[in-house]
C-alpha positions in Angstrom: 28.4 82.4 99.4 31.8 84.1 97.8 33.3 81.4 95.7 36.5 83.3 95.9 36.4 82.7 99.8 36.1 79.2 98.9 39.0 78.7 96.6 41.0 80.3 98.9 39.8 77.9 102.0 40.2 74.8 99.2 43.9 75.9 98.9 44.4 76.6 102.3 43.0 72.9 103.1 45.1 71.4 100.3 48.2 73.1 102.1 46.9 71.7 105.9 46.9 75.5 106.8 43.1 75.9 108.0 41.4 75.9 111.4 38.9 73.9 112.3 36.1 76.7 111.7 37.4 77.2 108.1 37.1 73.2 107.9 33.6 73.2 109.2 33.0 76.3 106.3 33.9 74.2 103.6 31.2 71.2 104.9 29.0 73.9 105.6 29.3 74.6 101.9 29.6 71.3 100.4 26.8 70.0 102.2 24.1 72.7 100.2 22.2 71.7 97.7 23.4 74.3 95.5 27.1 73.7 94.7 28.5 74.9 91.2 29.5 72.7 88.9 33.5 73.5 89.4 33.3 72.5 93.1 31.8 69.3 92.9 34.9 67.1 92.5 34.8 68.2 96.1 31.6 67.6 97.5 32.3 63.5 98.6 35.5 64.2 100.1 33.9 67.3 102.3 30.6 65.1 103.1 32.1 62.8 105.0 31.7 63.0 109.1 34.4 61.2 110.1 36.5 64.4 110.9 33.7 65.7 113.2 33.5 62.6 115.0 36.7 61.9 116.0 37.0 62.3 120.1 38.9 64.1 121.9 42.7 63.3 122.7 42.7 62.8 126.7 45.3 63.0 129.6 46.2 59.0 129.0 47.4 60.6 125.5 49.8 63.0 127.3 51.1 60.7 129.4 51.8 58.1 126.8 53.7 60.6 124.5 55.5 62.0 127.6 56.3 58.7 128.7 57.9 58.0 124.8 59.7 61.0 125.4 61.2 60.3 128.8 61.9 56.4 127.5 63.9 57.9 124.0 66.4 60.1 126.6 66.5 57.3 128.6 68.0 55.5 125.5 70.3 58.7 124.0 71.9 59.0 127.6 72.5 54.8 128.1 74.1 55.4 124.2 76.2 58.2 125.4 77.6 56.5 129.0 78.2 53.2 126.4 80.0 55.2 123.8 81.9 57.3 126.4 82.5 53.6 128.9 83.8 52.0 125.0 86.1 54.9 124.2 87.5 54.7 127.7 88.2 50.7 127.2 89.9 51.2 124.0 91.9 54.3 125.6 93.0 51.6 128.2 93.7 49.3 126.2 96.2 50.6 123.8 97.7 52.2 126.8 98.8 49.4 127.9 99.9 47.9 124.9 102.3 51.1 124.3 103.7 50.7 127.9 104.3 46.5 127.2 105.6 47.5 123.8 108.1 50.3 125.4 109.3 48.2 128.2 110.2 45.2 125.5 111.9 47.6 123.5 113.8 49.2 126.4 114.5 45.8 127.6 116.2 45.0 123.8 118.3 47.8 123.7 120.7 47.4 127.1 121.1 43.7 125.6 
């Protein structure tokens, strides 16, 4: 095995960069017998099988994450008409505090 090979898949894997066959090349490797003595920090973390184990993400996945996705611009467009229905409130409202304050003061004036 080039041990070049695998120091470049070690820093590829310590950068989440490889595929899955260049993950199932390193536990190829670390589960020889032979392993030189500069590797075998390694060898635990690449003998365990939980990472070819793991099943398969299936439709119910999709749909939950498209469903999260639907519900969070549900929420940003409910925000937006609340921020735009607020804004439109306040508008009103000083409005009609300017035209109660210029009628009082037009009232004052011819006095």
């Amino acid at each position: 095995m080039d041990y070049n090979r695998i120091h470049i898949l070690l820093d590829k894997y310590w950068r989440c960069i490889t595929t899955i066959e260049e993950e199932r090349e390193l536990r190829n490797f670390f589960s020889g017998k032979v392993i030189p003595p500069e590797f075998r920090p390694y060898q635990v973390w690449f003998q365990t099988p939980e990472a070819e184990e793991l099943p398969p993400l299936g439709s119910e996945f999709d749909h939950k994450i498209i469903e999260r996705i639907a519900c969070a611009r549900r929420k940003k467009y409910r925000r937006l008409i609340l921020s735009a229905l607020a804004a439109t409130i306040i508008f009103c409202i000083i409005l009609f505090i300017l035209l109660l304050t210029t009628s009082f003061i037009s009232d004052n004036v011819y006095l």
